[in-house]
C-alpha positions, 0 to 999 in steps of 0.5 A: 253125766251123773248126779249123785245124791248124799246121805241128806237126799240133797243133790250134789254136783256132777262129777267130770268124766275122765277123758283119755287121750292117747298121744302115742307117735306110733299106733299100737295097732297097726305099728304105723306113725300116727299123723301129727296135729299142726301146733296152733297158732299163736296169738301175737297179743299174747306173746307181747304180754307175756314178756320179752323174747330169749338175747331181747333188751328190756330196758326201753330205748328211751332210756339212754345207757352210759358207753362203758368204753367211754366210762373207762377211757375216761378211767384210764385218762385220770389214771395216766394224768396221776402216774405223769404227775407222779413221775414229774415230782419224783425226777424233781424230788432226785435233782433236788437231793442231788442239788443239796447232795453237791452242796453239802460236799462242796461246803465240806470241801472249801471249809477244810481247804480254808483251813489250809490257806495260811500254809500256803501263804507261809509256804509262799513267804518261804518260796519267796525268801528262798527258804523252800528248798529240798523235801520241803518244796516237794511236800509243799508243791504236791501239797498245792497240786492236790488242792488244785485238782480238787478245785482252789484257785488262787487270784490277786496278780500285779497288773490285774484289772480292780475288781472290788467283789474279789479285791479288797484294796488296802492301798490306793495311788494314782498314775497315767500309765494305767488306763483304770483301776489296776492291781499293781501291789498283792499283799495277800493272794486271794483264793476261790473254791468253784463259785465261791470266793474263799479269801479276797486279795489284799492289793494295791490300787492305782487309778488313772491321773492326766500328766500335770500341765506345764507353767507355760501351756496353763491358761491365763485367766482373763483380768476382772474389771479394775484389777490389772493381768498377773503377768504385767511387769510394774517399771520404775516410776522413772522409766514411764 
């Protein structure tokens, strides 16, 4: 090593001698491979130091990690829950418009065909006079079949048991021939639209009554003190 002095005479410091090392796998000398130094060993502290291996985990294992598979059958779950939910509303939602949907036609419905009932009650005042004869009666008898097949019915017949939600009795009588109130006069014939009662029948009720007991089979009452039996027969003073 050498000292070097400036321009002042003070020393300055040594400058390092350049060392050359050859590294060369093949000497160049004899061309023979030259003989690799063993790698030095490694101090384990100091790979610890230095950081986590290549594919290590650095979160510590005290630290727990959510499942993502569990995360997004959790997902999945509310997802399939919403889409049911979804599907139930939706089929209510199309019965309920078609519920409406047959309403609204079968209101439209009976209230044209309630416009009709007095001409049928005239076509059946006709018939019974015997005045529906020929064109007329054939109009007439399509005219009451078509109404048929789209849903009237007609009610209120003699011999019918009274039934007050569709019978509006006009006429009351009583007879022990009948077990309970019966139909035995229509006035008006009544007509029904599917469920729904368009026109009630104008009848003629009669109820049942027990036969009047007879003079002789009627009880007899019993006297009261002091008065004498209704069927003792007073004589003349002079046959006693």
């Amino acid at each position: 090593m050498t000292e070097h002095h400036d321009e002042t005479g003070r020393r300055s410091s040594p400058e390092e001698p350049v060392v050359v090392r050859d590294r060369r796998k093949v000497d160049p000398n004899t061309g023979e491979l030259r003989e690799q130094p063993a790698p030095a060993e490694q101090d384990p502290g100091a790979d610890a130091a230095s950081g986590p291996a290549l594919g290590e985990s650095t979160v510590d294992d005290a630290v727990s990690v959510a499942d993502p598979f569990t995360e997004i059958e959790k997902e999945l779950a509310e997802r399939t829950a919403d889409l049911q939910r979804i599907q139930a509303e939706y089929a209510n939602y199309r019965k309920r418009v078609e519920r409406d949907r047959v309403a609204v036609v079968s209101g439209a419905k009976a209230s044209v065909v309630g416009e009709l009932l007095p001409l049928l009650d005239d076509l059946e005042r006709a018939e019974q006079h015997g005045d529906l004869t020929g064109a007329f009666k054939a109009v007439g008898e399509k005219l009451v079949s078509g109404l048929q097949r789209v849903g009237l019915e007609s009610f209120g017949a003699e011999g019918e048991p009274f039934d007050p939600s569709v019978h509006e009795a006009v006429q009351h009588s009583t007879s022990p021939d009948v077990a309970g109130p019966t139909v035995t006069i229509v006035m008006r014939r009544g007509y029904k639209f599917g469920e729904r009662t368009l026109r009630p029948a104008l009848v003629g009720v009669t109820d049942f009554e027990a036969g009047a007991q007879t003079p002789a089979s009627a009880p007899v009452d019993p006297p009261v003190e002091g008065e004498l039996p209704i069927d003792v027969e007073f004589t003349d003073e002079n046959d006693r």
